[in-house]
C-alpha positions as CSV (number, residue, x, y, z in Angstrom):
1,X,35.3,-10.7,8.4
2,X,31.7,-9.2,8.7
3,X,30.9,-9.1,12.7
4,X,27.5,-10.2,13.9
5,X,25.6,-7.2,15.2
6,X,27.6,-4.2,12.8
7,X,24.5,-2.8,12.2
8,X,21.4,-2.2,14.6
9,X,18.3,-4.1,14.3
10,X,16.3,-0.7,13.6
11,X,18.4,-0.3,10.2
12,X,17.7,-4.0,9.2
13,X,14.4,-3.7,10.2
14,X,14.0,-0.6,7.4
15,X,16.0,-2.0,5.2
16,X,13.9,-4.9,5.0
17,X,10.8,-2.7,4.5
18,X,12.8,-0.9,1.2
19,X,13.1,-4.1,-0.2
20,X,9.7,-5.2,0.2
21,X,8.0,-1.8,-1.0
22,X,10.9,-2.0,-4.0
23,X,9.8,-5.5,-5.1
24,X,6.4,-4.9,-4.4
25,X,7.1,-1.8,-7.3
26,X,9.1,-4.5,-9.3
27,X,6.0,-6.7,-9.1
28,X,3.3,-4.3,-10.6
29,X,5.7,-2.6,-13.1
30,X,6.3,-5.9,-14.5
31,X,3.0,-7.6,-14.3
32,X,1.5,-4.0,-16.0
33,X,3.3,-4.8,-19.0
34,X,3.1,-8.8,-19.2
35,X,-0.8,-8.1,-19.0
36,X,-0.6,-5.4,-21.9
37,X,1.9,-7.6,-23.8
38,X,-0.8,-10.8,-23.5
39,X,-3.5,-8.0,-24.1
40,X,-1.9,-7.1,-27.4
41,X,0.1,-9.7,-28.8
42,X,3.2,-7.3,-29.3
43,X,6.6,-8.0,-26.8
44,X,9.8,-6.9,-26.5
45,X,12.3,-9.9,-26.6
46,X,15.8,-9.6,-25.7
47,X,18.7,-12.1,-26.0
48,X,19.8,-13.9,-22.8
49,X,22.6,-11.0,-22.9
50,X,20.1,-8.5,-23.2
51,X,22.2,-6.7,-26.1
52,X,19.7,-7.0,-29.0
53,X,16.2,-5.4,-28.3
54,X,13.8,-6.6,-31.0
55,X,9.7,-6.0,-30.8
56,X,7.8,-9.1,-31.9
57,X,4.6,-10.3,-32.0
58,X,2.5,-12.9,-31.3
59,X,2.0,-14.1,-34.6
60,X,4.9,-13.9,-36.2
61,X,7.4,-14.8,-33.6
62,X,5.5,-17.2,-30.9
63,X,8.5,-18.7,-29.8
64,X,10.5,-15.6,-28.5
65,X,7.0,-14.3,-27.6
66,X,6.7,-17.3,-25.3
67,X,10.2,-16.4,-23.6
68,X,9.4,-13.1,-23.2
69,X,6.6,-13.5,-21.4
70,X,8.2,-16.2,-19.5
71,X,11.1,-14.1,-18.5
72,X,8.6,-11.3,-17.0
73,X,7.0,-13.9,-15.2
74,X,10.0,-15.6,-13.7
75,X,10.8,-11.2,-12.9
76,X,6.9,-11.2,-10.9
77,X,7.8,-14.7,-9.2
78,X,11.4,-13.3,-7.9
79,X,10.2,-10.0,-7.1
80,X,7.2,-11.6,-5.2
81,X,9.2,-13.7,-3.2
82,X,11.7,-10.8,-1.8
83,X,8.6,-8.7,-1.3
84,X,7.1,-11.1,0.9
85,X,10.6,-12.3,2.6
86,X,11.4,-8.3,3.4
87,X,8.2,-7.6,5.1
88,X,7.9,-10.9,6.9
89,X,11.6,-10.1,8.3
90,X,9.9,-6.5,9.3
91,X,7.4,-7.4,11.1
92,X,9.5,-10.7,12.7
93,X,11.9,-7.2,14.0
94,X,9.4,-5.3,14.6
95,X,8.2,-7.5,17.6
């Protein structure tokens, strides 16, 4: 059984500043490469297990080049959401 109040509020406060800085990191890593995989055409598409790595294109592939870029999206929308969740719990903790 977790008890209400086992940690105090200053922790959670940084803690929720972490995860807002990390995501915001998560956010521009991903969104680097989703613009220089639109940029050039070329992707990296992994199965939903992520066992097989295979670099495709554009062209050739524009199905799996589709997912992949769909995938890093769905990665920008996640990590923008917890970035934006962690800092609004910051500042809500830090009044």
């Amino acid at each position: 059984m977790i008890v209400s109040g086992s940690l105090p509020p200053r922790a959670i406060k940084w803690f929720c500043l972490i995860l807002a800085v990390s995501a915001f990191a998560v956010v521009l890593i991903s969104g680097s490469v989703w613009y220089g995989n639109d940029r050039s055409g070329e992707a990296v598409y992994r199965t939903s297990r992520g066992a097989v790595k295979e670099d495709i294109t554009r062209d050739i592939h524009p199905e799996k080049f589709r997912e992949a870029q769909t995938r890093l999206l769905f990665r920008i929308g996640i990590g923008g959401v917890l970035c934006v969740t962690g800092y609004r719990f910051f500042r809500k903790l830090s009044e």
